[in-house]
PyMOL Python script that loads the backbone (N, CA, C, O; Angstrom):
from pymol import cmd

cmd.read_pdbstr("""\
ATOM      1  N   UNK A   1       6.132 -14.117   4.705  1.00  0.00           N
ATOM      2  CA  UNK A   1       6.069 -12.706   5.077  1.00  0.00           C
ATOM      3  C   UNK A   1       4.618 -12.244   4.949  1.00  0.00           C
ATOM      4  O   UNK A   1       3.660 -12.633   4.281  1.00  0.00           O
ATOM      5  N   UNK A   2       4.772 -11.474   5.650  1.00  0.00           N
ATOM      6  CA  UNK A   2       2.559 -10.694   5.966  1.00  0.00           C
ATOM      7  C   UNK A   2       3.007  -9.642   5.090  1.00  0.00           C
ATOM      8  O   UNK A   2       4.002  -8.954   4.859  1.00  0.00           O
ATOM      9  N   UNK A   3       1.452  -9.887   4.586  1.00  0.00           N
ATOM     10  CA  UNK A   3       1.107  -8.463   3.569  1.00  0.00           C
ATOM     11  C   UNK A   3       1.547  -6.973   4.202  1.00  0.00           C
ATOM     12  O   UNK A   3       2.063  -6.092   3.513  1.00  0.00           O
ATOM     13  N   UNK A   4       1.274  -6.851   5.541  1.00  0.00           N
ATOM     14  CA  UNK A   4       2.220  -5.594   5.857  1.00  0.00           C
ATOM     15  C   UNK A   4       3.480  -5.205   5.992  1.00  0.00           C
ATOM     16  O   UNK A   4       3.934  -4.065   5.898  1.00  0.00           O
ATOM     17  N   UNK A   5       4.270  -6.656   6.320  1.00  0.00           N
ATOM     18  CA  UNK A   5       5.785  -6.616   5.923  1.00  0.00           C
ATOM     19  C   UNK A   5       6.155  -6.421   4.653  1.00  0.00           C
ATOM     20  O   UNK A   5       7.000  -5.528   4.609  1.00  0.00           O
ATOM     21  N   UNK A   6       5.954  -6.764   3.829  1.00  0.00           N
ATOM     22  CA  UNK A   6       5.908  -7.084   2.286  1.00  0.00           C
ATOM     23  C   UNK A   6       5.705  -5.673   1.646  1.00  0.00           C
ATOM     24  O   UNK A   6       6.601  -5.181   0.961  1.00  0.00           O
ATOM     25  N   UNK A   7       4.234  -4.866   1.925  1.00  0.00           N
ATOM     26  CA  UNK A   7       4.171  -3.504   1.438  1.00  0.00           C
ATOM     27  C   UNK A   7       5.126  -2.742   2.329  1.00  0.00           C
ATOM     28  O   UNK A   7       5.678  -1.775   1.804  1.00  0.00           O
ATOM     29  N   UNK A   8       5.435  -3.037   3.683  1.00  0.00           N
ATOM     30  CA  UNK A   8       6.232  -1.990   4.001  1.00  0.00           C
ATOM     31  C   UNK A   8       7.762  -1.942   3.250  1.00  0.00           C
ATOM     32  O   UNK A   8       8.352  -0.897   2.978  1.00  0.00           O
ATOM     33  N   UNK A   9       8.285  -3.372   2.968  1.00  0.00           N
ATOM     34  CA  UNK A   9       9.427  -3.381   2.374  1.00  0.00           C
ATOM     35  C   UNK A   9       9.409  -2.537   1.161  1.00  0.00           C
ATOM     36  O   UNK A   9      10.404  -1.819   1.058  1.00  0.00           O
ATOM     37  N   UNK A  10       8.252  -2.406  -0.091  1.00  0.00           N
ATOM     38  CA  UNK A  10       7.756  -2.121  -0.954  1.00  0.00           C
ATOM     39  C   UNK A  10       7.887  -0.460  -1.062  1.00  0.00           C
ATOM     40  O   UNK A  10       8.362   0.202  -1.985  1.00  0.00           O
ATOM     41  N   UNK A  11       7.181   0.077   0.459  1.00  0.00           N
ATOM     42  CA  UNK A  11       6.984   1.419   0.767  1.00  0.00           C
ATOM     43  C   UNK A  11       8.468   1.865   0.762  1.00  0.00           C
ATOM     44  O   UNK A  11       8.928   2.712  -0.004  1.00  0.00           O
ATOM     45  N   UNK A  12       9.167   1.184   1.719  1.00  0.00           N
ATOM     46  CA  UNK A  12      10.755   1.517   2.400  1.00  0.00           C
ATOM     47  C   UNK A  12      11.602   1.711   1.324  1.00  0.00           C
ATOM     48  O   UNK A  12      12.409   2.640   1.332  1.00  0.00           O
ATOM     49  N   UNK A  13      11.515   0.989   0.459  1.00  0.00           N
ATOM     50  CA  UNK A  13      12.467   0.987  -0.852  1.00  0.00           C
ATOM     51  C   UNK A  13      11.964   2.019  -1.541  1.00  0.00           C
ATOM     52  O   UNK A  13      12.721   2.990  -1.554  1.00  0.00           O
ATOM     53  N   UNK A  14      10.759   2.181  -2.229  1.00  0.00           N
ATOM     54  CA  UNK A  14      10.492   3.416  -2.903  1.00  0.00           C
ATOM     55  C   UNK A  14      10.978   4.812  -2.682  1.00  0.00           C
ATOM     56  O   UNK A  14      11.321   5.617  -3.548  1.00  0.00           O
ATOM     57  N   UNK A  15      10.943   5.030  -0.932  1.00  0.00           N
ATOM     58  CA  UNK A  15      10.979   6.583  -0.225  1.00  0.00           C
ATOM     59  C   UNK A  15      12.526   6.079   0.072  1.00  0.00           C
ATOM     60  O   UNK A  15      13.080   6.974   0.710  1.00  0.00           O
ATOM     61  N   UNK A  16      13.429   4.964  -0.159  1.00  0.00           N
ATOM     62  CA  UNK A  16      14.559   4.896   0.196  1.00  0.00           C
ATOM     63  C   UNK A  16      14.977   5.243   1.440  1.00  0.00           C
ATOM     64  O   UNK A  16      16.175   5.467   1.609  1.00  0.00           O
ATOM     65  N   UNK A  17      13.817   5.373   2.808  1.00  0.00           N
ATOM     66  CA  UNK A  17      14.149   5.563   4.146  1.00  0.00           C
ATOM     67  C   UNK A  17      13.381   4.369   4.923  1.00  0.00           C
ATOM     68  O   UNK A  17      12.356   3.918   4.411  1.00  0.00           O
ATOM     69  N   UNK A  18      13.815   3.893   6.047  1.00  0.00           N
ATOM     70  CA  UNK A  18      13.164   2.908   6.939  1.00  0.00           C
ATOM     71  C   UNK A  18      11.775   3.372   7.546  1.00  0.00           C
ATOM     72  O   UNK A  18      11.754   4.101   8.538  1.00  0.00           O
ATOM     73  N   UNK A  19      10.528   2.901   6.881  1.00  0.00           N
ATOM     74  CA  UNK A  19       8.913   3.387   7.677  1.00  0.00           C
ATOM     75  C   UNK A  19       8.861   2.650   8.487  1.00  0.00           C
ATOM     76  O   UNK A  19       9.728   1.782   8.586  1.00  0.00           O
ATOM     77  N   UNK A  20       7.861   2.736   9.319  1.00  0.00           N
ATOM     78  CA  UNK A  20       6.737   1.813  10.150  1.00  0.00           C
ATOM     79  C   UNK A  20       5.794   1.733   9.672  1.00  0.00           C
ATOM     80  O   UNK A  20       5.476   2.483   8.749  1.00  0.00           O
ATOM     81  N   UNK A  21       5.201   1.010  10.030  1.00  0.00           N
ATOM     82  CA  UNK A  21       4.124   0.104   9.265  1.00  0.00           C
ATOM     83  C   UNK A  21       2.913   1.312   8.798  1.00  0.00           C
ATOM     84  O   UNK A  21       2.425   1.536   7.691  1.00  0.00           O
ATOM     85  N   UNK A  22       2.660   1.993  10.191  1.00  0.00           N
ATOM     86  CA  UNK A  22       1.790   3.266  10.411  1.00  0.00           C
ATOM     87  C   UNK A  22       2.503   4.720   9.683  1.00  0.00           C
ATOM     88  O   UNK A  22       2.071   5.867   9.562  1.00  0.00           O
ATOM     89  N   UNK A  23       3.286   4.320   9.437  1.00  0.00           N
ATOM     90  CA  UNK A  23       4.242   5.775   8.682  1.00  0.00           C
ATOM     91  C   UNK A  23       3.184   6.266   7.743  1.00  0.00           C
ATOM     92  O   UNK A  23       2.715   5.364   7.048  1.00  0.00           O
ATOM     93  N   UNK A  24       2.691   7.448   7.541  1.00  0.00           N
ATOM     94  CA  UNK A  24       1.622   8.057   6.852  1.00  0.00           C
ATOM     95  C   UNK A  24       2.626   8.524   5.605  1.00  0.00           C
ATOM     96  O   UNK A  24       3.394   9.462   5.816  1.00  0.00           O
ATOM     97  N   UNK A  25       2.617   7.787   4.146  1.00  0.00           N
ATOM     98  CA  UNK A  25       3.538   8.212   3.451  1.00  0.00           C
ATOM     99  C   UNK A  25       3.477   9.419   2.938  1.00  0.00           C
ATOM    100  O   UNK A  25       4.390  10.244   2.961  1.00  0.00           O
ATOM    101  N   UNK A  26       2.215   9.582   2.377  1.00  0.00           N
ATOM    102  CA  UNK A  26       1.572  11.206   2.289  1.00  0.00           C
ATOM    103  C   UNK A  26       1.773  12.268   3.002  1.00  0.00           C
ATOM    104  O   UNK A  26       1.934  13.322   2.387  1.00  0.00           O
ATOM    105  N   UNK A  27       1.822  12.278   4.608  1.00  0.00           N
ATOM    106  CA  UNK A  27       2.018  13.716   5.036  1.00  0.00           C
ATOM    107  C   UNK A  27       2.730  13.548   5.033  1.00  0.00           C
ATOM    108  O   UNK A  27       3.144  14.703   5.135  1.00  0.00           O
ATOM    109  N   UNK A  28       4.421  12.409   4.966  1.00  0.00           N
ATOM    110  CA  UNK A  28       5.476  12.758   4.978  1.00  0.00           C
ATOM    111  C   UNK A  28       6.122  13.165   3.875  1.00  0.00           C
ATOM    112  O   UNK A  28       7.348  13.275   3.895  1.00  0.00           O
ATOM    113  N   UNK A  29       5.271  13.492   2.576  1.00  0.00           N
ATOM    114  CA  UNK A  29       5.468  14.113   1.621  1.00  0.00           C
ATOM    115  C   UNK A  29       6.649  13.067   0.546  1.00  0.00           C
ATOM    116  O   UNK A  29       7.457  13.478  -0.286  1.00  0.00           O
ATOM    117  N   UNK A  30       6.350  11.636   0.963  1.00  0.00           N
ATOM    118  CA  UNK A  30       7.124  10.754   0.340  1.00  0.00           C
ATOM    119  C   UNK A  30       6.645  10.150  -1.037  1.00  0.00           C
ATOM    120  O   UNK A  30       7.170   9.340  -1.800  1.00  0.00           O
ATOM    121  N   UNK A  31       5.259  10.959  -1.076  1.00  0.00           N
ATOM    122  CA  UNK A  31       4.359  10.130  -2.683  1.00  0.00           C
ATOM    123  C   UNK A  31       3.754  11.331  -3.224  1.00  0.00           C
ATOM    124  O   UNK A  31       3.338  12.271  -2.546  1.00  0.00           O
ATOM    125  N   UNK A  32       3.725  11.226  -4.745  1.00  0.00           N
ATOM    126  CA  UNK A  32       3.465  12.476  -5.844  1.00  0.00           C
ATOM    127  C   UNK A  32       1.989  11.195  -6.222  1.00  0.00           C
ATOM    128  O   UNK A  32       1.669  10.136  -5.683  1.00  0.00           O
ATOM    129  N   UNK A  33       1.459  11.921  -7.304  1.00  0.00           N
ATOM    130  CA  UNK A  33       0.434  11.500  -8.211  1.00  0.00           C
ATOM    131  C   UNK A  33       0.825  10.479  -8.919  1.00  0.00           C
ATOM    132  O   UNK A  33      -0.012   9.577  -8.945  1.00  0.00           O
ATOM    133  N   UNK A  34       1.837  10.271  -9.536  1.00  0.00           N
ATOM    134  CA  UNK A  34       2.891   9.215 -10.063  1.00  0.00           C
ATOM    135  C   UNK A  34       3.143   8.175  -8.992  1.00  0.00           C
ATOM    136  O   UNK A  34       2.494   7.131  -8.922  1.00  0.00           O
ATOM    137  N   UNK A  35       3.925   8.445  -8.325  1.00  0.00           N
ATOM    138  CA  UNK A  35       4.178   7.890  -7.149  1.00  0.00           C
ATOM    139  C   UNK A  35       3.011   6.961  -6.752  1.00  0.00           C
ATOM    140  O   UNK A  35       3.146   5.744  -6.624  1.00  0.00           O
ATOM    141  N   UNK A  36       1.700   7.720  -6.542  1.00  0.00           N
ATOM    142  CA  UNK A  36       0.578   6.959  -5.837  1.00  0.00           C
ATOM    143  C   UNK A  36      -0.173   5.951  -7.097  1.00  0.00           C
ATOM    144  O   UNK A  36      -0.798   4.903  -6.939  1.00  0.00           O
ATOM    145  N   UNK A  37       0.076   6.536  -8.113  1.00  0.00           N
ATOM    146  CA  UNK A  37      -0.352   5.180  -9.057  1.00  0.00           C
ATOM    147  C   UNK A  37       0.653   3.817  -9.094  1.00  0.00           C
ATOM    148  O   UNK A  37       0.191   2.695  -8.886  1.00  0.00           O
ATOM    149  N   UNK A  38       1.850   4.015  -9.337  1.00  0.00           N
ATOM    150  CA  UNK A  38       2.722   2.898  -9.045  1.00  0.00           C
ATOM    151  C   UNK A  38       2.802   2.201  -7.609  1.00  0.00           C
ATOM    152  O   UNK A  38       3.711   1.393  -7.423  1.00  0.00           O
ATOM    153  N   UNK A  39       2.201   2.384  -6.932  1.00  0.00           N
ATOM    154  CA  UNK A  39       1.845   2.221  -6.049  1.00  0.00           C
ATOM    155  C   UNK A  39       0.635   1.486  -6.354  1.00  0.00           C
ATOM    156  O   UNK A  39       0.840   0.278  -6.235  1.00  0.00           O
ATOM    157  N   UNK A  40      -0.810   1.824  -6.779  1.00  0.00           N
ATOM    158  CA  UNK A  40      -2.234   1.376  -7.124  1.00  0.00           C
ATOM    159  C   UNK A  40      -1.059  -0.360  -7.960  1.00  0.00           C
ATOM    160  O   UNK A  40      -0.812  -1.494  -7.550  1.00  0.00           O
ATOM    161  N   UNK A  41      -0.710   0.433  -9.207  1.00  0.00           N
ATOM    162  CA  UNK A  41       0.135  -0.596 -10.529  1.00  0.00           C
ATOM    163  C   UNK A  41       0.657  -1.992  -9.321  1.00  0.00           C
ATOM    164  O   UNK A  41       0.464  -3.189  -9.534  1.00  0.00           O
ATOM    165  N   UNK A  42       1.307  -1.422  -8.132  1.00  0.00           N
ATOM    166  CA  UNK A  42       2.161  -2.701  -7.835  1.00  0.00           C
ATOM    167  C   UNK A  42       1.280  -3.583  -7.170  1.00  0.00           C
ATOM    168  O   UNK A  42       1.503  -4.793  -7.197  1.00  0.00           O
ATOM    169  N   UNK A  43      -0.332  -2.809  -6.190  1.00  0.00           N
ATOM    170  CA  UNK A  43      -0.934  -3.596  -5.563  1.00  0.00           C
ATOM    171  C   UNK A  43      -1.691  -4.710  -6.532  1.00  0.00           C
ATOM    172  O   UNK A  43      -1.627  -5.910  -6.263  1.00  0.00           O
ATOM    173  N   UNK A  44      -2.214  -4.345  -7.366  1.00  0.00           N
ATOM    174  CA  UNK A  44      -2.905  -5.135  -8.397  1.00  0.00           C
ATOM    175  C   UNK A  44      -2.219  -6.118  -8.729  1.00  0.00           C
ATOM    176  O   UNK A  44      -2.756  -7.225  -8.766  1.00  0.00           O
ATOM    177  N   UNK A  45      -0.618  -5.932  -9.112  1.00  0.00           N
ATOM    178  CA  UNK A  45       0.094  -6.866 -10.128  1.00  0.00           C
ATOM    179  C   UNK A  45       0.509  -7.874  -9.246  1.00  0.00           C
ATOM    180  O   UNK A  45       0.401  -9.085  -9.438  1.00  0.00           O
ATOM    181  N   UNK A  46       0.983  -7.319  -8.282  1.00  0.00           N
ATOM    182  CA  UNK A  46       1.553  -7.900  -7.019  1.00  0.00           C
ATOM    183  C   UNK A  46       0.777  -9.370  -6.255  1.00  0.00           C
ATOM    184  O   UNK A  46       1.091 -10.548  -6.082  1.00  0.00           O
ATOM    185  N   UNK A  47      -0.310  -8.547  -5.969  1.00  0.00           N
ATOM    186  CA  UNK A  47      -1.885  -9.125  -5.192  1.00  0.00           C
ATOM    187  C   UNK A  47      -2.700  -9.897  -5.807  1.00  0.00           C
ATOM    188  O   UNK A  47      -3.073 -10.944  -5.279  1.00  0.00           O
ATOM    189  N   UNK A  48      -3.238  -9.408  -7.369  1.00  0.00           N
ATOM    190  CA  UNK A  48      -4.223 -10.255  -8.003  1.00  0.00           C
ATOM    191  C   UNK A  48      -5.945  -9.405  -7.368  1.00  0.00           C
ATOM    192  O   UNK A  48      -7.129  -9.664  -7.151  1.00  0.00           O
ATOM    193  N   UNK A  49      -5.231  -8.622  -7.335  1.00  0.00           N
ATOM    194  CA  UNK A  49      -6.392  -7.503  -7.232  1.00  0.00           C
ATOM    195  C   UNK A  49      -7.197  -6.824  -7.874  1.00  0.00           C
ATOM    196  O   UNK A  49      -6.995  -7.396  -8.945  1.00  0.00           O
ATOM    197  N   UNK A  50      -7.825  -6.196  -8.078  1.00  0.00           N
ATOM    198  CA  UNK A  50      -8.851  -5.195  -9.216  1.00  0.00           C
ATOM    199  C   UNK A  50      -8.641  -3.706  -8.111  1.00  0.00           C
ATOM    200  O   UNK A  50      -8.982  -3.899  -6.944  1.00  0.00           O
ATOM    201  N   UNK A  51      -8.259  -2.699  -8.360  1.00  0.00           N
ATOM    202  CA  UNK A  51      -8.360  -1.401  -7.646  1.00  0.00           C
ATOM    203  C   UNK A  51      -9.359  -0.961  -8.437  1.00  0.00           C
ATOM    204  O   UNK A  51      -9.124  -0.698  -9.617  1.00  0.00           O
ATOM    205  N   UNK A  52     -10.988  -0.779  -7.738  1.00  0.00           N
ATOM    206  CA  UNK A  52     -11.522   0.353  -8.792  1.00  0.00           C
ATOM    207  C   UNK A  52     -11.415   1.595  -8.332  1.00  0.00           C
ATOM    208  O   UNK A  52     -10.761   1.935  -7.347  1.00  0.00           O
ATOM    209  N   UNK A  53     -12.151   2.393  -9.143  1.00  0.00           N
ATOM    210  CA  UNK A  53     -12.036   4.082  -9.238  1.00  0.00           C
ATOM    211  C   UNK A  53     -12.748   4.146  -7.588  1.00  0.00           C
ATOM    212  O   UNK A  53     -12.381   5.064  -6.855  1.00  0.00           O
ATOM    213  N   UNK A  54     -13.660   3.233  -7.128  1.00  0.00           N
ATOM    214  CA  UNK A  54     -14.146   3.691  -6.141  1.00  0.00           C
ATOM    215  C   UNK A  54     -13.364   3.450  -4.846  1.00  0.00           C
ATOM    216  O   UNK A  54     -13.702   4.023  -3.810  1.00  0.00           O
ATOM    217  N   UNK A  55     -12.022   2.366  -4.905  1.00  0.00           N
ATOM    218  CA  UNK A  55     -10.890   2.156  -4.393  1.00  0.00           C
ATOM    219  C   UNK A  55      -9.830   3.249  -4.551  1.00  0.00           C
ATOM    220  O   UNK A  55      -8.691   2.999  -4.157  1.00  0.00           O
ATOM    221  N   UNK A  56     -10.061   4.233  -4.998  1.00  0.00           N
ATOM    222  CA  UNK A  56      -8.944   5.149  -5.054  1.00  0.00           C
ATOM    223  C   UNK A  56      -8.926   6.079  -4.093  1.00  0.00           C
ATOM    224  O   UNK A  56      -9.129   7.207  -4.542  1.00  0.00           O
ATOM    225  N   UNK A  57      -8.740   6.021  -2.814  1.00  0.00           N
ATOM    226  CA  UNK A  57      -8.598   6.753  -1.769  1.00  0.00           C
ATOM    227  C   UNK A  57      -7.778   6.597  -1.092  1.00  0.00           C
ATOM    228  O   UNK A  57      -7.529   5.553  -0.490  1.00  0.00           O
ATOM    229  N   UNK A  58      -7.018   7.899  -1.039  1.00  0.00           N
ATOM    230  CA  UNK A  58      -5.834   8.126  -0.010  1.00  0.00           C
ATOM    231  C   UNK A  58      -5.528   6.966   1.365  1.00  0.00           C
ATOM    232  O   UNK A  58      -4.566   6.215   1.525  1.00  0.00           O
ATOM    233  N   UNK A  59      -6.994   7.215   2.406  1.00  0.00           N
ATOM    234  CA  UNK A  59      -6.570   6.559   2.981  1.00  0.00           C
ATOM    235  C   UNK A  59      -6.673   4.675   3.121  1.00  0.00           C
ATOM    236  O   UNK A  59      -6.804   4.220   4.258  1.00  0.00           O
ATOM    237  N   UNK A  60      -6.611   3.808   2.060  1.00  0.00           N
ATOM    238  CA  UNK A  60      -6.455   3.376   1.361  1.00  0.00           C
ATOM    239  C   UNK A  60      -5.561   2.755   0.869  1.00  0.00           C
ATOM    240  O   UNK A  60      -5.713   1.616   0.429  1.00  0.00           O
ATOM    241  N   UNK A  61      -3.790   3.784   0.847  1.00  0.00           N
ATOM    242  CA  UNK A  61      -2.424   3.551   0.028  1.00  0.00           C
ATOM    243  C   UNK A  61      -2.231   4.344   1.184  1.00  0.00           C
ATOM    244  O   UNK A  61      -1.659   5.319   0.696  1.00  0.00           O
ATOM    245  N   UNK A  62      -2.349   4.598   2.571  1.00  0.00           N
ATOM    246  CA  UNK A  62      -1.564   5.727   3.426  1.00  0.00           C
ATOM    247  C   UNK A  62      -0.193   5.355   3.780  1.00  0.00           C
ATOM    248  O   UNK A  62       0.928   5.844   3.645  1.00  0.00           O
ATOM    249  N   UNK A  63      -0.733   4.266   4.305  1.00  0.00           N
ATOM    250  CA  UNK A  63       0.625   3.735   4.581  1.00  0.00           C
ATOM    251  C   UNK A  63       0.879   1.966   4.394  1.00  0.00           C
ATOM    252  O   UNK A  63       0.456   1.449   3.360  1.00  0.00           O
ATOM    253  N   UNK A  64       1.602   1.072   5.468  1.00  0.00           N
ATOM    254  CA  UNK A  64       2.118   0.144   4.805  1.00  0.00           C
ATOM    255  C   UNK A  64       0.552  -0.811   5.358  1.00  0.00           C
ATOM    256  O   UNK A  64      -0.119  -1.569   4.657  1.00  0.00           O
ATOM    257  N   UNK A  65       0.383  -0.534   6.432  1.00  0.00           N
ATOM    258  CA  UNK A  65      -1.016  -1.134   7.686  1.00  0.00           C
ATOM    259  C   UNK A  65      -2.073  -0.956   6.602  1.00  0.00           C
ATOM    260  O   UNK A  65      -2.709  -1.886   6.106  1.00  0.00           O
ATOM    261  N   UNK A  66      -2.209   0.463   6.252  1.00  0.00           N
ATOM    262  CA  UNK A  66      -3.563   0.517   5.685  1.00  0.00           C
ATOM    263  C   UNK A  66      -3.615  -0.235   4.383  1.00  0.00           C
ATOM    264  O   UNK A  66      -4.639  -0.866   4.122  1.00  0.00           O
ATOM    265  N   UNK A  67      -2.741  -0.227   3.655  1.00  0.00           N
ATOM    266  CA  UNK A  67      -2.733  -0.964   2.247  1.00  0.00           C
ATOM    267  C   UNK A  67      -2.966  -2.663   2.392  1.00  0.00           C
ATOM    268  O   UNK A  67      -3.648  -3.411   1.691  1.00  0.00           O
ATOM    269  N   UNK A  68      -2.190  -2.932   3.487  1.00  0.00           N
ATOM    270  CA  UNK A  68      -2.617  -4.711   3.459  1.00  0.00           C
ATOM    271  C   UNK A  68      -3.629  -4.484   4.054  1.00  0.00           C
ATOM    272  O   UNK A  68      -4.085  -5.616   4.217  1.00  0.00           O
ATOM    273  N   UNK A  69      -4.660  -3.446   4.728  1.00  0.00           N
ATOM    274  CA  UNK A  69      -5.982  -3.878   5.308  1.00  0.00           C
ATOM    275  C   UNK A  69      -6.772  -4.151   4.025  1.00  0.00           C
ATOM    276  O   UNK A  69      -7.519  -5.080   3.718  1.00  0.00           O
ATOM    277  N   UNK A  70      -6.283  -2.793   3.217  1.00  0.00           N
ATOM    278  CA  UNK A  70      -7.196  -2.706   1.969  1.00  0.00           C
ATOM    279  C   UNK A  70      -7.157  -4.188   1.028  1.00  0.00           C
ATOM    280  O   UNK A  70      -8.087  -4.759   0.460  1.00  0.00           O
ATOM    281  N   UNK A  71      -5.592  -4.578   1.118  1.00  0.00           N
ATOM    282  CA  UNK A  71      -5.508  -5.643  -0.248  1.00  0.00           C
ATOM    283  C   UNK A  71      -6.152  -6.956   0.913  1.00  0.00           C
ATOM    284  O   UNK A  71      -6.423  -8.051   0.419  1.00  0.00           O
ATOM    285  N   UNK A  72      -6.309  -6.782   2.092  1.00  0.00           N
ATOM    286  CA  UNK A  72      -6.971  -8.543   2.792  1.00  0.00           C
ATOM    287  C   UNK A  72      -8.691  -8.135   2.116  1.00  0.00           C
ATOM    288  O   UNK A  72      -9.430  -9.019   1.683  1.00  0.00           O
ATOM    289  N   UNK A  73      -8.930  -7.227   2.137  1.00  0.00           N
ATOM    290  CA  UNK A  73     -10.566  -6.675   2.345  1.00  0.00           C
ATOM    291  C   UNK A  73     -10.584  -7.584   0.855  1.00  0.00           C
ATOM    292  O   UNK A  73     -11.033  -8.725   0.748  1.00  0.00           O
ATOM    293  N   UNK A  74     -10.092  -6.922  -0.038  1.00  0.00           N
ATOM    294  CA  UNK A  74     -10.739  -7.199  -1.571  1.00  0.00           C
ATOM    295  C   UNK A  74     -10.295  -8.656  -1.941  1.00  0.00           C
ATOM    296  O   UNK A  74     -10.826  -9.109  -2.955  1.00  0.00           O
ATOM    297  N   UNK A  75      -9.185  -9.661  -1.118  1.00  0.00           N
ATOM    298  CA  UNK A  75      -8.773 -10.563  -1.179  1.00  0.00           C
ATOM    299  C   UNK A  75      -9.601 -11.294  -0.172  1.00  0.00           C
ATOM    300  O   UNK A  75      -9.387 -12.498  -0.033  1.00  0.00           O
ATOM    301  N   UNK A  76     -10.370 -10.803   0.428  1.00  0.00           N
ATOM    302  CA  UNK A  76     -11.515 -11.792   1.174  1.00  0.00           C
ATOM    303  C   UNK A  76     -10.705 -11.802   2.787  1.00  0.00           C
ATOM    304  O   UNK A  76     -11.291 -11.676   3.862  1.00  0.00           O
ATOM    305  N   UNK A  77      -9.455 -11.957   2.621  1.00  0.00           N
ATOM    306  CA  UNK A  77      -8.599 -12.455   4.280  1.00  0.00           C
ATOM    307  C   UNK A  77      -8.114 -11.009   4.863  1.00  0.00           C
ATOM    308  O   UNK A  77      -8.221  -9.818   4.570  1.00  0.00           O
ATOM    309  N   UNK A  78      -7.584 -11.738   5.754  1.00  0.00           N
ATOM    310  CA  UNK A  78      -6.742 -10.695   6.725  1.00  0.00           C
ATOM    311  C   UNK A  78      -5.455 -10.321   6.114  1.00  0.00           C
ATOM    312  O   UNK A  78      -5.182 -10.890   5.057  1.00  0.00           O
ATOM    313  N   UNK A  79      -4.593  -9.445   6.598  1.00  0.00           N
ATOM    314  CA  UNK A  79      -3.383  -9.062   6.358  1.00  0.00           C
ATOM    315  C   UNK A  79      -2.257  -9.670   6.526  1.00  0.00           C
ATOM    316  O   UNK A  79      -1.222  -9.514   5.878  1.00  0.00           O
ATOM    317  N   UNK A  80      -2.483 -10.459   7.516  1.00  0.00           N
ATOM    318  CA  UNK A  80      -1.403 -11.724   7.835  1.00  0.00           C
ATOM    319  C   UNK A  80      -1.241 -12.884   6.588  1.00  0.00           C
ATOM    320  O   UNK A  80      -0.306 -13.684   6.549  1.00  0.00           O
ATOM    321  N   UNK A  81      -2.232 -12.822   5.677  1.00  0.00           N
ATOM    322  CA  UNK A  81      -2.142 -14.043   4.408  1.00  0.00           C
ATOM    323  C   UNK A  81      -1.522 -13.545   3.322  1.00  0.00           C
ATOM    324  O   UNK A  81      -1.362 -14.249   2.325  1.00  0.00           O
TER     325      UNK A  81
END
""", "prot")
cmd.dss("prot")
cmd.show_as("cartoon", "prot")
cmd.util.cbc("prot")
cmd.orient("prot")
């Protein structure tokens, strides 16, 4: 499974409704402050990642696309690995 399938399953289960990949979870008012750290918590634990403070941007965790762009970037690959 690709890193965007994988976070979207991740995303889908949390908000307990079916996203698309591009589903902006934020304006759909599906993530709190809480929310968006367990979110940060699962990419790290999940991935083998480091999120720093300068990684903490919205668009970033928007949705399921942007998060595996973010976790290929700091993982060196693409989103498909």
């Amino acid at each position: 499974m690709e890193l965007t399938e994988e976070l979207l399953a991740y995303f889908g289960s949390m908000a307990e409704i079916e996203l698309a990949a591009d589903d902006d979870i934020f304006a759909l008012g599906l993530v709190n402050s809480l929310r968006a750290l367990e979110i940060v918590v699962h990419v790290e634990s999940t991935y083998g990642i480091e999120v720093d403070v300068d990684d903490l941007e919205l668009d970033n965790f928007r949705s399921a696309a942007r998060a595996a762009a973010f976790v290929a970037r700091k993982r060196g690959g693409d989103s498909r690995s």
